[in-house]
C-alpha positions as CSV (number, residue, x, y, z in Angstrom):
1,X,-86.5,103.3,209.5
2,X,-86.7,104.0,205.8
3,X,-89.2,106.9,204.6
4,X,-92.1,105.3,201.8
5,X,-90.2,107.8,199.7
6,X,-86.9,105.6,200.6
7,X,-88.4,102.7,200.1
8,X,-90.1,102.8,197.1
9,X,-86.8,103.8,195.6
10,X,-84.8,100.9,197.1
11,X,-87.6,99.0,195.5
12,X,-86.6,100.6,192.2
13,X,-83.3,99.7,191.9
14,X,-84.2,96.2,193.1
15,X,-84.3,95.3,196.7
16,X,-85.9,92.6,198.0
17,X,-86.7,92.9,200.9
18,X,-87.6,96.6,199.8
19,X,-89.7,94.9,197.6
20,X,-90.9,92.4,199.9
21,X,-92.3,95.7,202.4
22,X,-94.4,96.8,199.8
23,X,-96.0,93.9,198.7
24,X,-96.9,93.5,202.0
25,X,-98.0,96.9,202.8
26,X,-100.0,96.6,199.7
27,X,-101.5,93.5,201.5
28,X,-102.3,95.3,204.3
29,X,-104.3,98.0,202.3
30,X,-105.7,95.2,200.7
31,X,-107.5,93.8,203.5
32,X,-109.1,97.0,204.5
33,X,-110.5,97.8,201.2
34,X,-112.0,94.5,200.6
35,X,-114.7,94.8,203.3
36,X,-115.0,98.3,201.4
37,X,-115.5,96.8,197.7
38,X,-118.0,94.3,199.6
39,X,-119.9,96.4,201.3
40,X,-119.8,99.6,198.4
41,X,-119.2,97.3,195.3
42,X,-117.1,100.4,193.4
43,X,-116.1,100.0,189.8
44,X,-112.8,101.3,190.1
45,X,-110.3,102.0,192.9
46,X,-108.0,105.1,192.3
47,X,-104.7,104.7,194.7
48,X,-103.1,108.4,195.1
49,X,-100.1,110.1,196.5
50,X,-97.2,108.9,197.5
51,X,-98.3,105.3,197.8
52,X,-99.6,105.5,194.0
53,X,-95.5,106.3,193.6
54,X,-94.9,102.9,195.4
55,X,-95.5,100.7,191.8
56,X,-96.7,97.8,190.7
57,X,-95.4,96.2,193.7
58,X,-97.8,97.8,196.9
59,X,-100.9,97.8,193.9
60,X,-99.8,93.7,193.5
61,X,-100.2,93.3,197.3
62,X,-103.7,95.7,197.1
63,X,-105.2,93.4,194.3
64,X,-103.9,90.3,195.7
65,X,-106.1,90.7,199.0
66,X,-109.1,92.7,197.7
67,X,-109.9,89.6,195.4
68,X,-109.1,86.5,197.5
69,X,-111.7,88.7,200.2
70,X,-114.0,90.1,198.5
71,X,-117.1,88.6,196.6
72,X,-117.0,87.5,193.4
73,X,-119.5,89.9,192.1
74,X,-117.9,92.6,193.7
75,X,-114.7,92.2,191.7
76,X,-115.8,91.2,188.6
77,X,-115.4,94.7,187.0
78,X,-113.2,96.2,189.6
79,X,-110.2,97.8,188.2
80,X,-107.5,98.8,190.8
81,X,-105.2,101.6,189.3
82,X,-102.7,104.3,190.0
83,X,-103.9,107.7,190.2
84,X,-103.1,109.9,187.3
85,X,-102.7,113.4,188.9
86,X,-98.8,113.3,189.9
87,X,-99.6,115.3,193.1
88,X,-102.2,117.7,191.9
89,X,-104.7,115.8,193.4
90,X,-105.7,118.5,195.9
91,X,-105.9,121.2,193.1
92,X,-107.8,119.4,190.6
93,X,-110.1,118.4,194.0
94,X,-110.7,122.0,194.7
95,X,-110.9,123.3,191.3
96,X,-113.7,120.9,190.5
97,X,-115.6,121.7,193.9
98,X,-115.5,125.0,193.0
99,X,-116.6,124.6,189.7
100,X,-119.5,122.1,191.3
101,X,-120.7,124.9,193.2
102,X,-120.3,127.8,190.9
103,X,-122.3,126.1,188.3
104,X,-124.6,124.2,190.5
105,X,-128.7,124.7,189.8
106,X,-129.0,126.9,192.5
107,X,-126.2,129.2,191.6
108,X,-127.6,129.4,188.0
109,X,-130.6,130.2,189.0
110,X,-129.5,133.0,191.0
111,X,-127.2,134.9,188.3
112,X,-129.9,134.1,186.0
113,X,-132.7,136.3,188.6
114,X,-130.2,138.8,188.9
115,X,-130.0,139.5,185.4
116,X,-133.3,139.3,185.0
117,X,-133.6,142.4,188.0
């Protein structure tokens, strides 16, 4: 059995059934996050890692079943896109909790005290 990695290559160069797979897996993922953009009516979904790396095919399949599923008013603004971070995800995640915290209220307030002591 091919890796995604494998696959999405194969897809690449022009495989059907390849190509067929992820259009289907895409369909898959699909179904699932429709009863999410029903139920949590999000502006945009962000598809990351090595799916994201799957193409236009697997985000076909996604957009395919989150609109014939989910209400109208749900998808009216919904944009369905490939995440941007080419595996830095996790880093740009932790860099920006950390920067959250660090310059939270409460963490202001208390390098502010301590100055202030």
């Amino acid at each position: 059995m091919p890796t995604s990695i494998a696959l999405t290559e194969l897809a690449r160069t022009g495989n059907l059934p390849a190509t067929r797979a992820l259009r289907q897996a895409g369909r898959e993922t699909g179904a699932v996050l429709a009863a999410c953009v029903s139920l949590l009516n999000p502006s945009t979904i962000v598809i990351g890692g090595i799916v994201a790396d799957a193409g236009e095919h697997l985000l076909a399949g996604i957009r395919e079943i989150v609109y014939q599923r989910s209400l109208p008013l749900a998808t009216q603004h919904l944009r369905i896109v490939p995440s941007q971070t080419a595996g830095r995800a996790g880093i740009i995640g932790a860099s920006t909790m950390a920067t959250q915290h660090a310059l939270s209220a409460r963490a202001v307030d208390e390098a502010v005290g301590a100055l202030l002591l």
